[in-house]
mmCIF file as Biopython writes it, N, C-alpha, C and O atoms, coordinates in Angstrom:
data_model
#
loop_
_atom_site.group_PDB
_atom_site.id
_atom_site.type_symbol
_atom_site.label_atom_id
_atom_site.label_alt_id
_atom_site.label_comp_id
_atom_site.label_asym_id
_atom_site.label_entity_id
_atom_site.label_seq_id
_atom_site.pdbx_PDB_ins_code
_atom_site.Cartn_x
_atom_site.Cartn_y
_atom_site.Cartn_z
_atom_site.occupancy
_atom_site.B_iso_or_equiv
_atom_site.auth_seq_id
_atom_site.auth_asym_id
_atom_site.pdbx_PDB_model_num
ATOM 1   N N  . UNK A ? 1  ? 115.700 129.368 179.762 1.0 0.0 1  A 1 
ATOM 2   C CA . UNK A ? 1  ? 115.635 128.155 178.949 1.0 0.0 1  A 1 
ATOM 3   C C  . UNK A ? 1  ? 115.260 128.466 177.506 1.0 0.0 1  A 1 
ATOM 4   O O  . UNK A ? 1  ? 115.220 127.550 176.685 1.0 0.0 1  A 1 
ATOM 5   N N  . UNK A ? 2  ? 114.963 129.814 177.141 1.0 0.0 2  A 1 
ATOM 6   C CA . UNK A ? 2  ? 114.701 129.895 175.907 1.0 0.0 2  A 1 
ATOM 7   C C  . UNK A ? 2  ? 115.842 130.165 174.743 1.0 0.0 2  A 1 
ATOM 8   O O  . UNK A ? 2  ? 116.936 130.462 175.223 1.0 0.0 2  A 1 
ATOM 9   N N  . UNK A ? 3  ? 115.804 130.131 173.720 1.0 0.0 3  A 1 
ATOM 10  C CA . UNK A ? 3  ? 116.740 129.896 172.917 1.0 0.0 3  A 1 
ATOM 11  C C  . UNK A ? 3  ? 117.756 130.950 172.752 1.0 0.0 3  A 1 
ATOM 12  O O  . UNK A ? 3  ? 118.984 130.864 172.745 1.0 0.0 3  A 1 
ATOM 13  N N  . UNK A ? 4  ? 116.821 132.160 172.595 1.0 0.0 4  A 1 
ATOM 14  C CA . UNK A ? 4  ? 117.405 133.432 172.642 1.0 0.0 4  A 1 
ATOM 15  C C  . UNK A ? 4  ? 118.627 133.741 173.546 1.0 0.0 4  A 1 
ATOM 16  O O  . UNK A ? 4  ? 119.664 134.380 173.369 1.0 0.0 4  A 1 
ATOM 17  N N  . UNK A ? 5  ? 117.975 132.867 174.843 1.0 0.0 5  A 1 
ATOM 18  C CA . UNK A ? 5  ? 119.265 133.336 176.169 1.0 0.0 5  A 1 
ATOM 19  C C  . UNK A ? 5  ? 120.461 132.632 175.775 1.0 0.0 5  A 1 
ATOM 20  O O  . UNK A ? 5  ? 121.605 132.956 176.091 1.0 0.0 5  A 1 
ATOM 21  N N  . UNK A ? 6  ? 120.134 131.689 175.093 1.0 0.0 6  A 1 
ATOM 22  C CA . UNK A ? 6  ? 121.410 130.387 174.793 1.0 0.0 6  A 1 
ATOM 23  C C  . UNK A ? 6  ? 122.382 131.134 173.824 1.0 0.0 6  A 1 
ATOM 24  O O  . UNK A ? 6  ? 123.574 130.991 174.094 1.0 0.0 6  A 1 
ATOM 25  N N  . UNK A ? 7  ? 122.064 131.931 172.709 1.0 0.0 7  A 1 
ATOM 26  C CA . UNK A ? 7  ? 122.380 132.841 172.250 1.0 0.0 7  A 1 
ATOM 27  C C  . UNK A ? 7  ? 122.998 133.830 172.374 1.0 0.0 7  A 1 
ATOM 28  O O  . UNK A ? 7  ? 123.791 134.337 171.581 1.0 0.0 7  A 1 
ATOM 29  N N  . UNK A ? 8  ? 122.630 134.219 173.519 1.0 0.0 8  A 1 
ATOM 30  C CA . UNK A ? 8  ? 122.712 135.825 173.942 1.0 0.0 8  A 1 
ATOM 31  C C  . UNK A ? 8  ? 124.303 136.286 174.111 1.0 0.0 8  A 1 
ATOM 32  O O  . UNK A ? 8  ? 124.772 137.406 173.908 1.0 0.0 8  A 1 
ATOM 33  N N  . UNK A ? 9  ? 125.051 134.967 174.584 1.0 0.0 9  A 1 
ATOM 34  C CA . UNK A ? 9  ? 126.648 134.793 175.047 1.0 0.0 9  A 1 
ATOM 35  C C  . UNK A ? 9  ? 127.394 135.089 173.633 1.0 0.0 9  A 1 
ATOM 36  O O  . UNK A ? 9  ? 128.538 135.516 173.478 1.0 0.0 9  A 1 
ATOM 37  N N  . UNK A ? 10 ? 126.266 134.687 172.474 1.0 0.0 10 A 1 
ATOM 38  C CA . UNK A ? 10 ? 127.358 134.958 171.088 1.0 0.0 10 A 1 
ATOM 39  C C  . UNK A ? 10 ? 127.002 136.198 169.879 1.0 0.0 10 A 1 
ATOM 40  O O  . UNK A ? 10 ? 127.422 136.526 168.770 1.0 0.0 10 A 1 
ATOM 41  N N  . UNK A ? 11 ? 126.043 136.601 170.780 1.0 0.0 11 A 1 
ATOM 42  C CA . UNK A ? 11 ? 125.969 138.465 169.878 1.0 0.0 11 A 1 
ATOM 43  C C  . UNK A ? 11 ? 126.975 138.917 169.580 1.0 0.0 11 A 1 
ATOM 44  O O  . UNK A ? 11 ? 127.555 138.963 168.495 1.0 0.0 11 A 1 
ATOM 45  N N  . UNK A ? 12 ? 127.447 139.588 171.401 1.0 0.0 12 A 1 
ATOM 46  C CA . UNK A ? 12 ? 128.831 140.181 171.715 1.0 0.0 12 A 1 
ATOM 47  C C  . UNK A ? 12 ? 130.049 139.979 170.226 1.0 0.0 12 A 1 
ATOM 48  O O  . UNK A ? 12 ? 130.712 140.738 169.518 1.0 0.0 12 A 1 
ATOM 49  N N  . UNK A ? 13 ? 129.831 138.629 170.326 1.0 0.0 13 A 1 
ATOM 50  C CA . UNK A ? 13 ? 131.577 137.998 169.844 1.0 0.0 13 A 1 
ATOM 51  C C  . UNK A ? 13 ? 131.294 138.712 168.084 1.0 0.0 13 A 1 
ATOM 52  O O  . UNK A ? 13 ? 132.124 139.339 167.427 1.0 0.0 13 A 1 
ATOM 53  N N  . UNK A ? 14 ? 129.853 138.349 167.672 1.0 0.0 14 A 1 
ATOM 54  C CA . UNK A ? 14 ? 130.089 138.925 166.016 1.0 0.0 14 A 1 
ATOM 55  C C  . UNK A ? 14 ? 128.972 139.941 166.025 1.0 0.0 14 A 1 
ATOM 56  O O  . UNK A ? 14 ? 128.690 140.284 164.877 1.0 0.0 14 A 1 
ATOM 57  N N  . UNK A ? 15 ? 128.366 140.434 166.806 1.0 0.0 15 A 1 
ATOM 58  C CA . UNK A ? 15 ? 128.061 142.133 166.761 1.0 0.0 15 A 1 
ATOM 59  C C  . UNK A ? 15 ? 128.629 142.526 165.826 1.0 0.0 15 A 1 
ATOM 60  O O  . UNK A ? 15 ? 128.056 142.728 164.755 1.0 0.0 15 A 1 
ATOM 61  N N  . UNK A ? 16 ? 130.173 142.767 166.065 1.0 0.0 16 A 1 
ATOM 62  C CA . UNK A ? 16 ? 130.233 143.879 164.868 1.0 0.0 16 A 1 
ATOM 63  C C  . UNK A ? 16 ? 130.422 143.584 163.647 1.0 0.0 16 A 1 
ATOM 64  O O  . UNK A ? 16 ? 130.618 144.575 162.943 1.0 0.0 16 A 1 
ATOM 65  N N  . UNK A ? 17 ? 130.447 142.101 162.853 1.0 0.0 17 A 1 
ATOM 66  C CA . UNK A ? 17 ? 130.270 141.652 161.580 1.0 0.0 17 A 1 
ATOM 67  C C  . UNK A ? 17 ? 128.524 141.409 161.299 1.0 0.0 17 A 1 
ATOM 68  O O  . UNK A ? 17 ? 128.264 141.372 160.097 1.0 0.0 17 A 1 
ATOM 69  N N  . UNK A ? 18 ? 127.551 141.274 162.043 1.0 0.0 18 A 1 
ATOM 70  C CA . UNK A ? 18 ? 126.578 141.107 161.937 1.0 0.0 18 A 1 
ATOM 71  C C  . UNK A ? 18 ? 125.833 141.518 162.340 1.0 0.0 18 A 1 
ATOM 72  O O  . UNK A ? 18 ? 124.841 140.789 162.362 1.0 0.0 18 A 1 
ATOM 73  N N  . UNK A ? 19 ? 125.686 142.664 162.849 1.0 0.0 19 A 1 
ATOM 74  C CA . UNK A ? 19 ? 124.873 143.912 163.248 1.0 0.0 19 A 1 
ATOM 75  C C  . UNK A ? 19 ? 124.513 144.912 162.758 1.0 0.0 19 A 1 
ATOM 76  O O  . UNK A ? 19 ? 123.628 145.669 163.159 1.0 0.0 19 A 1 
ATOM 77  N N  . UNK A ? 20 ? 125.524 145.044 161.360 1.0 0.0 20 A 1 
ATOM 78  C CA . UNK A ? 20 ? 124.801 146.180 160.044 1.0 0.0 20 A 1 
ATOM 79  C C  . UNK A ? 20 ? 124.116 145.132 159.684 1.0 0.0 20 A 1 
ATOM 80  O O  . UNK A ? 20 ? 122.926 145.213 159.990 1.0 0.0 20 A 1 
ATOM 81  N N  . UNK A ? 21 ? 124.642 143.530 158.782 1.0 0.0 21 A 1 
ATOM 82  C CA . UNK A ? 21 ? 123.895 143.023 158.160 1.0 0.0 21 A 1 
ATOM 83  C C  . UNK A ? 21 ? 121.813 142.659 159.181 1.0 0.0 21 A 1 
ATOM 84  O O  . UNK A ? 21 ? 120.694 142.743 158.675 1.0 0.0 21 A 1 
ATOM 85  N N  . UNK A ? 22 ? 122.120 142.385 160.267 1.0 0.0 22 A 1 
ATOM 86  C CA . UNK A ? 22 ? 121.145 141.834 160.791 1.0 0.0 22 A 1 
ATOM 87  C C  . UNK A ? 22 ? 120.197 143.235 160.686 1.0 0.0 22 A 1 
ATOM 88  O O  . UNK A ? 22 ? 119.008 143.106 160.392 1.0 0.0 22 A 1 
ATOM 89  N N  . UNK A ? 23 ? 120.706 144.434 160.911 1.0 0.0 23 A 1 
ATOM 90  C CA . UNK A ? 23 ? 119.855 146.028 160.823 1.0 0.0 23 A 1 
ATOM 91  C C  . UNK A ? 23 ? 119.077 145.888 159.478 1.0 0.0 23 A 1 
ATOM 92  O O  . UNK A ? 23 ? 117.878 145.697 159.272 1.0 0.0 23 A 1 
ATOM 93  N N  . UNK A ? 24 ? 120.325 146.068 158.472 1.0 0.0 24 A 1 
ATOM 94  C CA . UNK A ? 24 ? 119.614 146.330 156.908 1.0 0.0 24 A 1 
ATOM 95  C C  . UNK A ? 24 ? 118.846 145.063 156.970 1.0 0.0 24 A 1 
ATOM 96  O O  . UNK A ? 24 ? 117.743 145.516 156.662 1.0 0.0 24 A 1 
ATOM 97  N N  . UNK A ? 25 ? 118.618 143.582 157.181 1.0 0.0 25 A 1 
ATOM 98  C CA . UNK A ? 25 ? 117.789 142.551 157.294 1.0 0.0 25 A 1 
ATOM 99  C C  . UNK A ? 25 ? 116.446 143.482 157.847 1.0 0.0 25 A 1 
ATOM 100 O O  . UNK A ? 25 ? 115.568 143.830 157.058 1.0 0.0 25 A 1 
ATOM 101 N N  . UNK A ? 26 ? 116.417 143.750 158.953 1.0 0.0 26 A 1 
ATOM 102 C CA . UNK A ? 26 ? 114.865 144.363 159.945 1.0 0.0 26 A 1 
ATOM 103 C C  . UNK A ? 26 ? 115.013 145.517 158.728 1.0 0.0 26 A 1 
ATOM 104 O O  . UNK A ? 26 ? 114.024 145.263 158.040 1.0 0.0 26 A 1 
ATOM 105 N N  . UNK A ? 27 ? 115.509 146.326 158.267 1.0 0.0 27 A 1 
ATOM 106 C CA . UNK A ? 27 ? 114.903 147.516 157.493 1.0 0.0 27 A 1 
ATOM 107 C C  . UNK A ? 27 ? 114.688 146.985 156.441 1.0 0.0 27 A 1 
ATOM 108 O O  . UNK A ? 27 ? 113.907 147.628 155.741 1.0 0.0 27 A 1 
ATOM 109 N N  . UNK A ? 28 ? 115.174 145.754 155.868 1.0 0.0 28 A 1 
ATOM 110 C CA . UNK A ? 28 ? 114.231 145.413 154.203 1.0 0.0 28 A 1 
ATOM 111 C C  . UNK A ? 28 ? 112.781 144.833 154.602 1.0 0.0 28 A 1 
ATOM 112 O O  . UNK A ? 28 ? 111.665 144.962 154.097 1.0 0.0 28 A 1 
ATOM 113 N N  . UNK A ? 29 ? 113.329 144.064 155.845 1.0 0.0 29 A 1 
ATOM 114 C CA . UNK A ? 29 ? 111.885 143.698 156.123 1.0 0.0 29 A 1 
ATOM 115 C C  . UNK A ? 29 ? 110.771 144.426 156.986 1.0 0.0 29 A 1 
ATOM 116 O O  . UNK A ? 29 ? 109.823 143.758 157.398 1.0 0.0 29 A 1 
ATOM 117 N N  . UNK A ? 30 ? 110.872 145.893 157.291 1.0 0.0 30 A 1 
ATOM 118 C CA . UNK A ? 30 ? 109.980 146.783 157.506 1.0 0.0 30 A 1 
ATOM 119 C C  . UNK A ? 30 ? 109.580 147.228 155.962 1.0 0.0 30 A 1 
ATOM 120 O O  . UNK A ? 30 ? 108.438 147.430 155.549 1.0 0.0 30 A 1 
ATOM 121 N N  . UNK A ? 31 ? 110.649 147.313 155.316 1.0 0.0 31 A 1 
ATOM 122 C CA . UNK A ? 31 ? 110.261 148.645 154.079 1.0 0.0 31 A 1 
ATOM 123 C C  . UNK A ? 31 ? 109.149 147.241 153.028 1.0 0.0 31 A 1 
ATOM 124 O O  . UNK A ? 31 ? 108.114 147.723 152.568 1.0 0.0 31 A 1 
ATOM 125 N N  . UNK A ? 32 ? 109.301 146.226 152.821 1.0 0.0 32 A 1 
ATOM 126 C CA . UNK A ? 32 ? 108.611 145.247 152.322 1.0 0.0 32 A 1 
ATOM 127 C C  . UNK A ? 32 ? 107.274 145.321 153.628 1.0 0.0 32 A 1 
ATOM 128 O O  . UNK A ? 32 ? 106.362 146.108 153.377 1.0 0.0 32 A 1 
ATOM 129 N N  . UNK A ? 33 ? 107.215 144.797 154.505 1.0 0.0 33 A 1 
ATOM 130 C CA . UNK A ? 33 ? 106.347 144.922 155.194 1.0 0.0 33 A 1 
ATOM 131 C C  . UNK A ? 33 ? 104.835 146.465 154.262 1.0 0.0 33 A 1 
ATOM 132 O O  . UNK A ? 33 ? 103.774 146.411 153.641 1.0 0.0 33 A 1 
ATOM 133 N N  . UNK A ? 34 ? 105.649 147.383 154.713 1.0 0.0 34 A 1 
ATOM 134 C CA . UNK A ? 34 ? 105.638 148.851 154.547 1.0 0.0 34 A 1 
ATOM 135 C C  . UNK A ? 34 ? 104.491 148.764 153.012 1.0 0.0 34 A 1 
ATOM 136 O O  . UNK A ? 34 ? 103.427 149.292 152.688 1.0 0.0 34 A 1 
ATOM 137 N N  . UNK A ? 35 ? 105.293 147.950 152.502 1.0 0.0 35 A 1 
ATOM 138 C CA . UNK A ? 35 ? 104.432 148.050 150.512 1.0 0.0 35 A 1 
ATOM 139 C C  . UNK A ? 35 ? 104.282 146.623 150.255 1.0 0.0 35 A 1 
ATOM 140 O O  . UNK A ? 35 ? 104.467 146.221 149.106 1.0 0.0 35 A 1 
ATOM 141 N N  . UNK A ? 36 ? 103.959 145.780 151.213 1.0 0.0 36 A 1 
ATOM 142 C CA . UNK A ? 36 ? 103.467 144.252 151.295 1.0 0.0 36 A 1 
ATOM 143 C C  . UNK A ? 36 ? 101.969 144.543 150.035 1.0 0.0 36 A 1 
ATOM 144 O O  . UNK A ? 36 ? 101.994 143.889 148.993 1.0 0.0 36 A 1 
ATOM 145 N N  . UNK A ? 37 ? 100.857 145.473 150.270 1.0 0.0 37 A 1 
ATOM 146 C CA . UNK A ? 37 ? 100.133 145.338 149.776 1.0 0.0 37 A 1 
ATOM 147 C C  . UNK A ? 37 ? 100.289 145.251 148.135 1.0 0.0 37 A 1 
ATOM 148 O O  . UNK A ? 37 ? 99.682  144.315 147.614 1.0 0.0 37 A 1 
ATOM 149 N N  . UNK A ? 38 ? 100.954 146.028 147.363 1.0 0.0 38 A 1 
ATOM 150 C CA . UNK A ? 38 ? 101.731 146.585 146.348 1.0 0.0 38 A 1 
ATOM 151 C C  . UNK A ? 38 ? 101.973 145.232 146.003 1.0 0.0 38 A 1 
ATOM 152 O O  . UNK A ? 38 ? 101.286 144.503 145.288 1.0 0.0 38 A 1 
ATOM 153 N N  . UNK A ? 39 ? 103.235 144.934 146.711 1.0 0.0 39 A 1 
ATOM 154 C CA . UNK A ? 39 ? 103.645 144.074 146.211 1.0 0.0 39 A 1 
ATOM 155 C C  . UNK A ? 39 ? 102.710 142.379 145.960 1.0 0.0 39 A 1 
ATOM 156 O O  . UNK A ? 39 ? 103.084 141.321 145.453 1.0 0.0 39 A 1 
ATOM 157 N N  . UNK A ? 40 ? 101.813 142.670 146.388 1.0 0.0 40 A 1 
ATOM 158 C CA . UNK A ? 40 ? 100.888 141.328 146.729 1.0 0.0 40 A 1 
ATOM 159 C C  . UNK A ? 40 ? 99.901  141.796 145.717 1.0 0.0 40 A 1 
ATOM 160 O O  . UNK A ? 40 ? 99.253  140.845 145.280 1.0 0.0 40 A 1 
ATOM 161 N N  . UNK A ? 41 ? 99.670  142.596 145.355 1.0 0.0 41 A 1 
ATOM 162 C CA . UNK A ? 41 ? 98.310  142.888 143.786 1.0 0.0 41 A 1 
ATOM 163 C C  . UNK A ? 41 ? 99.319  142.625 143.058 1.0 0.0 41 A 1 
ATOM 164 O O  . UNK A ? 41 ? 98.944  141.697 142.341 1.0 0.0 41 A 1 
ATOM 165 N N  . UNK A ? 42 ? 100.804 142.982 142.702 1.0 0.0 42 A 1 
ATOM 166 C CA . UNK A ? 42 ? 101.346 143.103 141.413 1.0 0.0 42 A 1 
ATOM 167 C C  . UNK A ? 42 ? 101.829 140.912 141.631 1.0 0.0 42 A 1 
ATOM 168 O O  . UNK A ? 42 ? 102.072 140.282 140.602 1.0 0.0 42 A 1 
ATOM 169 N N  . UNK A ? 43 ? 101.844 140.571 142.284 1.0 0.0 43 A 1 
ATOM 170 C CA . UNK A ? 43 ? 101.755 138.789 142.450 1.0 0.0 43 A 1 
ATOM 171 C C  . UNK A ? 43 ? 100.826 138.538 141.987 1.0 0.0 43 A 1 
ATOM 172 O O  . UNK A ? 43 ? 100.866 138.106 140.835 1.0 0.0 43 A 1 
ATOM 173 N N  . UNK A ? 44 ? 99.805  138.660 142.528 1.0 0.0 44 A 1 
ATOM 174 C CA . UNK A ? 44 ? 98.272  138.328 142.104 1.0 0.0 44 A 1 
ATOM 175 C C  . UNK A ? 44 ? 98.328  138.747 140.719 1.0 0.0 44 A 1 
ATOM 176 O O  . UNK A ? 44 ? 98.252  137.726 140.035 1.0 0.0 44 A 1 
ATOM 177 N N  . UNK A ? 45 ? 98.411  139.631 140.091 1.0 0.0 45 A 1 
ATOM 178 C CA . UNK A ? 45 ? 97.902  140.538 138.422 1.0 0.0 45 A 1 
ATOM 179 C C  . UNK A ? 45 ? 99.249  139.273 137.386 1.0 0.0 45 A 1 
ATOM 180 O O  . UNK A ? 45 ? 99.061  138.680 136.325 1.0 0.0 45 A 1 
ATOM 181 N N  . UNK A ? 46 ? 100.312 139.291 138.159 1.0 0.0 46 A 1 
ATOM 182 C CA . UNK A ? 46 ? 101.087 138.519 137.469 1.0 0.0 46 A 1 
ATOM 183 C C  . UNK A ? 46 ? 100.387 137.012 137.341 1.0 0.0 46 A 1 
ATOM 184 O O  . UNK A ? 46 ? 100.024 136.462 136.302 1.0 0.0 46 A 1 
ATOM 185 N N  . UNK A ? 47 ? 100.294 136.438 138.897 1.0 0.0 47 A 1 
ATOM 186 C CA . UNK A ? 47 ? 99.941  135.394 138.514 1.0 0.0 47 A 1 
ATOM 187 C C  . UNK A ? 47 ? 98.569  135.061 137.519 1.0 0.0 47 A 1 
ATOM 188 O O  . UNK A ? 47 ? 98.496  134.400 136.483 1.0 0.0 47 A 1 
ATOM 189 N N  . UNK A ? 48 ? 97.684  135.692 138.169 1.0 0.0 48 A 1 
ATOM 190 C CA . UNK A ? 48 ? 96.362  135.673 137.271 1.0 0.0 48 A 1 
ATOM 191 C C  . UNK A ? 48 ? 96.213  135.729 135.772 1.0 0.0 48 A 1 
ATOM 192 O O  . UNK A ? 48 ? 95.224  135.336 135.154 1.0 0.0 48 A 1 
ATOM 193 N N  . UNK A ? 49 ? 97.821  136.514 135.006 1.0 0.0 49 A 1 
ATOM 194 C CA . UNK A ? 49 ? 97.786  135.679 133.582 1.0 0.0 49 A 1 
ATOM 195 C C  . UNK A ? 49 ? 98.317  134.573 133.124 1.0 0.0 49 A 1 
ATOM 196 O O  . UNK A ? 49 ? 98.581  134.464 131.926 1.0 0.0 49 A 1 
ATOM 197 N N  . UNK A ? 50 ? 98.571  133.515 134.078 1.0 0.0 50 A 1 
ATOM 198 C CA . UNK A ? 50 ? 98.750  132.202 134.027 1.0 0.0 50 A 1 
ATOM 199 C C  . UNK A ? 50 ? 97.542  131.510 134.598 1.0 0.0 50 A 1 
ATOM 200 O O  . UNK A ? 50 ? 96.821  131.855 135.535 1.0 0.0 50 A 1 
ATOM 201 N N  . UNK A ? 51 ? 97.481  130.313 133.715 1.0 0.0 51 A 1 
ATOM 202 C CA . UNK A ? 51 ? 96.551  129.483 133.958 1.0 0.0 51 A 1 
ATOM 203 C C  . UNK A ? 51 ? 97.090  128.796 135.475 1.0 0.0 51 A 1 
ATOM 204 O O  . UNK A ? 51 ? 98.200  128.312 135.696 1.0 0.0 51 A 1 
ATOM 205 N N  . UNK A ? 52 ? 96.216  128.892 136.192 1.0 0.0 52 A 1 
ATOM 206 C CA . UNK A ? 52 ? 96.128  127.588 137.671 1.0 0.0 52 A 1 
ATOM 207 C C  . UNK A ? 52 ? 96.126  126.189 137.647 1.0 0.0 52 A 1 
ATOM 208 O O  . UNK A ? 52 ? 95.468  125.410 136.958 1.0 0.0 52 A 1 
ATOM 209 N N  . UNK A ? 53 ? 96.868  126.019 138.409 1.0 0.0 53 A 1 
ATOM 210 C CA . UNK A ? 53 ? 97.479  124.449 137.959 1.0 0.0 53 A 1 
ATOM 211 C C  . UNK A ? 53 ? 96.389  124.109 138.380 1.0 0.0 53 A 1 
ATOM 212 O O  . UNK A ? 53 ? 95.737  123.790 137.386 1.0 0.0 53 A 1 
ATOM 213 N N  . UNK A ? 54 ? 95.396  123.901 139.859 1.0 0.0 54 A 1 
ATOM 214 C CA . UNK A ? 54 ? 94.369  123.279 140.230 1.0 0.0 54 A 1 
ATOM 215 C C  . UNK A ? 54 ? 93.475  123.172 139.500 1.0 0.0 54 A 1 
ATOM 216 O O  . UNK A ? 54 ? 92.869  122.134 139.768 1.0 0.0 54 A 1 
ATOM 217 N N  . UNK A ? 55 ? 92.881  123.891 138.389 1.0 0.0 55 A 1 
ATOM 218 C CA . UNK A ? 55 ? 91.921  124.046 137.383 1.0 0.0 55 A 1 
ATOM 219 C C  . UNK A ? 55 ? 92.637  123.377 136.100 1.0 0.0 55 A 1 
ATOM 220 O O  . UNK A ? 55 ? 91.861  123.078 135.192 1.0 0.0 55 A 1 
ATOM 221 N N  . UNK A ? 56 ? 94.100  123.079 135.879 1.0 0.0 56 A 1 
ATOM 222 C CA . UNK A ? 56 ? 94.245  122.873 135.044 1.0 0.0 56 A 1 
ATOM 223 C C  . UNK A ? 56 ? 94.594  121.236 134.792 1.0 0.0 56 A 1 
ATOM 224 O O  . UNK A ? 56 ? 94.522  120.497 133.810 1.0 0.0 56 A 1 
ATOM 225 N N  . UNK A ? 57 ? 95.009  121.064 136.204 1.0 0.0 57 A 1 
ATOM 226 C CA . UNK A ? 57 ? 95.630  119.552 136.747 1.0 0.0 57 A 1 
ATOM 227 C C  . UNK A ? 57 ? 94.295  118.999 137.292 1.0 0.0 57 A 1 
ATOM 228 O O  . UNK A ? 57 ? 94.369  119.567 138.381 1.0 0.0 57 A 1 
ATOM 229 N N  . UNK A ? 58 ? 93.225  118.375 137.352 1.0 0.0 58 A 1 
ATOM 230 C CA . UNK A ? 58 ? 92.168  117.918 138.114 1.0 0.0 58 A 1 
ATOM 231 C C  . UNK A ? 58 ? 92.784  116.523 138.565 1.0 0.0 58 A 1 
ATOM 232 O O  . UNK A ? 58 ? 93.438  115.934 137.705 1.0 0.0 58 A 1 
ATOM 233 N N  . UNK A ? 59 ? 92.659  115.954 139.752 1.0 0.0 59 A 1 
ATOM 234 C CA . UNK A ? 59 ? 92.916  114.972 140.179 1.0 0.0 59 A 1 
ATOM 235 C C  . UNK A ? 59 ? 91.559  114.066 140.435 1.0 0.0 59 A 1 
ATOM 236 O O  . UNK A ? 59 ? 90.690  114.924 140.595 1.0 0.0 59 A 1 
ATOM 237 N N  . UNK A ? 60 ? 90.926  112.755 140.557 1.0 0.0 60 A 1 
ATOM 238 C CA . UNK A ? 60 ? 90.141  112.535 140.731 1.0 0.0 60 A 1 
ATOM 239 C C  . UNK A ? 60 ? 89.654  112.709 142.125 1.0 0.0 60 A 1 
ATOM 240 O O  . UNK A ? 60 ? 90.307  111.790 142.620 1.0 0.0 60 A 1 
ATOM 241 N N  . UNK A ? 61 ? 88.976  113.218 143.142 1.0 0.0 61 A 1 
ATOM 242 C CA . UNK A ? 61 ? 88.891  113.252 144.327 1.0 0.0 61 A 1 
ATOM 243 C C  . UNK A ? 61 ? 87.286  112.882 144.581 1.0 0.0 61 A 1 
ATOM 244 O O  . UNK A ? 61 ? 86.839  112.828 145.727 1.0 0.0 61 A 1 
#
């Protein structure tokens, strides 16, 4: 009953148009995984020379 199985009947048919793309998909998202940290200080260092909207927008609460 899970979705996957419902699926499973239409791999076969485009396997071979979507089975490099779906590979290189899991290997960008290991190699990102891989330098997640990297990439998450150089977000942070970027964002941090912009002002924050929450500090900058106060709403009355």
């Amino acid at each position: 009953m899970s979705c996957g199985f419902q699926w499973c009947p239409f791999v076969p048919r485009f396997s071979m148009f979507w089975a490099p793309l779906w590979h290189l998909g899991c290997l960008m998202i290991v190699h990102l995984s891989d330098h997640a940290q990297q990439f998450f200080w150089i977000f942070r260092r970027v964002v941090g020379l912009c002002p924050p909207h929450h500090h900058h927008h106060r709403t009355g609460g």
